[in-house]
N, C-alpha and C positions, 0 to 999 in steps of 0.2 A: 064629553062622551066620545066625542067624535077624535080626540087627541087619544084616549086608552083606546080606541079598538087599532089607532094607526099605529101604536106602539106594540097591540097585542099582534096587529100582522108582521111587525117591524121583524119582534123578536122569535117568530116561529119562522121567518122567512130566514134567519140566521142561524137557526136551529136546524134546518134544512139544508142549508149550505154546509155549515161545520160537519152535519150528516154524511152528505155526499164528499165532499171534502175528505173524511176518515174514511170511506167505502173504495175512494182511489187509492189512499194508503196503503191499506190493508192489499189492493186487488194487486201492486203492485211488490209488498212487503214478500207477498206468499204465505201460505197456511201456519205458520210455522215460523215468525218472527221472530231475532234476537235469542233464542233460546239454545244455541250450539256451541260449545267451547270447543279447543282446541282439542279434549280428551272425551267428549260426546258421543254416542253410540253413533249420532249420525256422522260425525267427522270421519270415524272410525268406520261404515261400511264405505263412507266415498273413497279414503284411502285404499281402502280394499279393491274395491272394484278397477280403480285406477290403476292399479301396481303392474307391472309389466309381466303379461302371462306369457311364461318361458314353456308352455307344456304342448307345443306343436312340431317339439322334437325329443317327448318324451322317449318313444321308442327307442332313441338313443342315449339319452343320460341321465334317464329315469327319475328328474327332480324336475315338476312343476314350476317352481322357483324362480328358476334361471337357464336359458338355453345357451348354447354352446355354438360363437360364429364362426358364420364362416370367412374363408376356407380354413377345412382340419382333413386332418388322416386319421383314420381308424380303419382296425383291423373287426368286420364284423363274419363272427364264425371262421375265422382262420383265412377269410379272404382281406388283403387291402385296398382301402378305395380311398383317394382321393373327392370330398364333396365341394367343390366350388359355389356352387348356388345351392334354391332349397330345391331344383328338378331331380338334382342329385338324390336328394330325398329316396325315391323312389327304389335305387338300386339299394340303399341298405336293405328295404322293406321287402325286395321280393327275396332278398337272400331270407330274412326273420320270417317271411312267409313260405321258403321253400319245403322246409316238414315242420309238422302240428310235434307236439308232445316231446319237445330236443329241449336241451340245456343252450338257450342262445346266449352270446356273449359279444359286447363291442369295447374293444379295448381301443383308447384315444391315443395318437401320439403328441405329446408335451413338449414344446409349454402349447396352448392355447388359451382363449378368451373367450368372457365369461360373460353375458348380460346377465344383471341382478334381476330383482322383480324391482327395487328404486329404481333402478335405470344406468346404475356405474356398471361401469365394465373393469373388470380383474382381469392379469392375466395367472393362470392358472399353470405351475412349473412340475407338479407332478402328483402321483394317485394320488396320496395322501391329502392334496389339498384339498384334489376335487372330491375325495370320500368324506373330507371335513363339508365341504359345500351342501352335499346332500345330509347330512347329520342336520345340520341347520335347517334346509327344507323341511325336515320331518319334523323337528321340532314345529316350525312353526306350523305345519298343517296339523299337529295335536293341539296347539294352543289357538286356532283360531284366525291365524296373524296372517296366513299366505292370500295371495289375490283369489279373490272372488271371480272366475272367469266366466259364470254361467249367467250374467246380466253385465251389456255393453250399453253404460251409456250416451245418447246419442247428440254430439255436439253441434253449437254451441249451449252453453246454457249461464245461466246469471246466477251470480252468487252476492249477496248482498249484508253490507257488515254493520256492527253495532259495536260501541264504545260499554265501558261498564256502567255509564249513565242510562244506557238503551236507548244513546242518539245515535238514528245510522249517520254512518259515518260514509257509506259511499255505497259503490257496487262493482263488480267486475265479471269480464264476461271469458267464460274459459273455451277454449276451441278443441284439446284435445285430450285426451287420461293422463299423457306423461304433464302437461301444466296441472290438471287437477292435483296429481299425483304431489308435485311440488307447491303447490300452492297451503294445501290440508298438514302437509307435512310442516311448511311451515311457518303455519298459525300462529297468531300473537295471544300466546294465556292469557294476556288482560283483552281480549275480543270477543266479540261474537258475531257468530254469520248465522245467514236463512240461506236457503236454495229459494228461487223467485221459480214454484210451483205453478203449472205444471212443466214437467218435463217429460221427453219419450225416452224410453232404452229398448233393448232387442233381448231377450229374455230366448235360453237354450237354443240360442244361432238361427235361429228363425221367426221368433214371433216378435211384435212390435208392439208395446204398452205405452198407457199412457200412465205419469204416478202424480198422483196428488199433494204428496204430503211427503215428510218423514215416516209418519208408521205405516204408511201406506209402501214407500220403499225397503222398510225391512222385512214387510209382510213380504215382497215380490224375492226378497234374497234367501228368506225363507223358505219359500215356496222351489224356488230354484236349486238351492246347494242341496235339497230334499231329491228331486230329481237326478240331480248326480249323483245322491249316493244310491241309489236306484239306480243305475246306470252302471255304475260300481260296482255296484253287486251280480248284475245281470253278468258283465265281464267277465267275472270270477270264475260264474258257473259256468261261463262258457267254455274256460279254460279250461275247469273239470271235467265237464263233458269232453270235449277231445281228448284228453290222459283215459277218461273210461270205454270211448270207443275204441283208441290204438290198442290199449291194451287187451279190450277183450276178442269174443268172438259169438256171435249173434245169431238169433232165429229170428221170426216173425212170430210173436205167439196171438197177438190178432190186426187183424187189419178190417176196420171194419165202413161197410158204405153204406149209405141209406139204410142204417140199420139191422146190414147182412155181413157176416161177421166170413170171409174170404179167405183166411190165413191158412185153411188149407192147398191152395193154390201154391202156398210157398215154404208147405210142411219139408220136402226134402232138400231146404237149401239152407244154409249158414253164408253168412253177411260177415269180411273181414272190412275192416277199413283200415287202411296204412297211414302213415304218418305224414305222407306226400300227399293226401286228400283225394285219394283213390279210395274205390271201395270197388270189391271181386265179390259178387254171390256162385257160389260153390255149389251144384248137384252131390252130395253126398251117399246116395244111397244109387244114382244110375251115372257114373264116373265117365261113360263116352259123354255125356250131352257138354256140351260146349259151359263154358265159365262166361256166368254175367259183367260184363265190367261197367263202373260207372266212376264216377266223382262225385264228393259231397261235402260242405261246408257247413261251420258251427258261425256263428255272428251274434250279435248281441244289439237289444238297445234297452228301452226297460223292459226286454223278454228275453229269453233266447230263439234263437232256431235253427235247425237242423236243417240243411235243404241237402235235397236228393237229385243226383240225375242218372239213370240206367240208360244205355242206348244198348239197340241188338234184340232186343227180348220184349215184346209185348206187355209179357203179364208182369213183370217189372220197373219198365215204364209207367206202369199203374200209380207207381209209388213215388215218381217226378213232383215233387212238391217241397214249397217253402212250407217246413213245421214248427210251429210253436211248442216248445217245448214245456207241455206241464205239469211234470212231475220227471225226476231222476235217480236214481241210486246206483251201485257198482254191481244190482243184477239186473236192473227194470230200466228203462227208458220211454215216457207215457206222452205220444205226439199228437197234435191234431192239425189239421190242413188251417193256412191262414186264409184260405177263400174259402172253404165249405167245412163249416163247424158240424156238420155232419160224419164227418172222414176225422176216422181214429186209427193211429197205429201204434202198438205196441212190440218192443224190441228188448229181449228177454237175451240174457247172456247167456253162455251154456259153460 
């Protein structure tokens, strides 16, 4: 008796180890072991996410894709600039920022050089190549295939592989997107990898996660490329809104505060706004009273808004406010204050 119970503790004691034994395994394998090939959904967002995101000089050559180094010449709006660095940046921008609602235009001078989103650099000999370059880009932002830029993730992290037997075979540890980038790309068909979970990434350039898993990370890509195209869109309408404000010409049909609806205060004026981001309120009906001037800007993130600023005139001043724009068309403009959901203003075309 005394030999079976030393044999029953023998073999629970080894039942125990092999236990904890496979609990290390596993804690080190990751959620998500051996089950990734080289053509995997998950291969396939890390190459994503890794790819070289060329869209921090979209404003100039309009393909997310691949950016365009420096130094180049371009003629932007019929001005030439030499950009040596990205400071340079700035001077194209305030030229595309000089008037709202214009036909902007940046012509490159050739040849120049090209980062891919893999990482080659081309050089680039004339329009035709680089209008071939962005055809490409837009194919692949329809198919799916272009980088993922709205989740960075944060290195280093472990990637650990498996044979077709589901012996790992090893692990390695990658430091930054351009090695993930090369590494995914390329994969041995006969392998498999895990990610060694968890890992952190930085999710729409500010916020910092932590992911668990595989469907845990496509949930987060999901959740992100959703935000951008919100963002997207917000953009759009931004742009519309500026074409509906240059072009039109404006009353105040209510302005309303605590409830008390004010727009008479600004029954004899009409509201121009220029394309240079100026805006003039007009006396129309007593022509000595001096002309309002102000400035005001459209912007965008997942909203729009309109912001106002009058100086000179009190009762105009009134209307000095960042607005959330909720609701638009080519005769109405429906705004509320982004600190007091109270304060409504409506801007009616004439």
């Amino acid at each position: 008796m005394k030999n079976l119970k030393f044999l029953t503790a023998l073999l629970l004691l080894s039942v125990l180890s092999l236990t904890a034994c496979q609990d290390e395994i596993d804690n080190e394998n990751g959620e998500n072991p051996n089950t990734n090939s080289a053509n995997s959904t998950t291969a396939k967002n890390l190459e994503r996410t890794a790819m070289y995101d060329g869209s921090h000089d979209d404003f100039m050559d309009g393909m997310p894709c691949s950016s365009v180094l420096l130094p180049v010449t371009a003629t932007v709006n019929g001005t030439q600039l030499t950009l040596i660095n990205e400071t340079d940046y700035q001077l194209v921008l305030d030229i595309l920022g000089l008037l709202t609602n214009d036909e902007d235009s940046v012509e490159f001078q050739f040849p120049l050089t090209v980062r891919l989103s893999n990482y080659t650099e081309v050089v680039v000999t004339n329009q035709s190549e680089f209008d071939a370059l962005i055809d490409a880009c837009e194919t692949a932002q329809e198919e799916a295939e272009d980088a993922i830029s709205c989740l960075d993730i944060d290195f280093p992290i472990t990637i650990l592989t498996y044979d077709v037997d589901i012996e790992q075979t090893g692990s390695v540890v990658i430091e930054s997107e351009q090695q993930l980038y090369s590494y995914i790309n390329s994969f041995d068909d006969n392998a498999f990898f895990a990610v060694n979970y968890p890992i952190t990434a930085t999710i729409n350039g500010d916020t910092t996660i932590e992911i668990e898993s595989d469907e845990d990370l496509q949930a987060q890509i999901d959740e992100c490329l959703a935000i951008d195209e919100i963002e997207d869109d917000a953009e759009e309408n931004a742009d519309a809104l500026e074409g509906i404000l240059v072009d039109g010409l404006f009353t105040i049909e209510t302005f309303v505060v605590a409830g008390v609806n004010t727009a008479n205060l600004y029954a004899e004026y009409t509201i121009d706004f220029a394309n240079d981001l100026t805006c003039t309120a007009e006396n129309t009906v007593n022509t000595i009273i001096d002309d309002v001037e102000g400035t005001y800007e459209v912007t965008s993130e997942l909203e729009v808004f309109l912001s106002l600023n009058f100086s000179g005139n009190a009762t105009f001043e009134l209307l000095n406010h960042t607005w959330e724009v909720t609701s638009y068309s080519e005769s109405s403009i429906s705004l509320q204050s982004t600190t007091n959901a109270a304060m409504t203003l409506v801007l009616t075309q004439i």
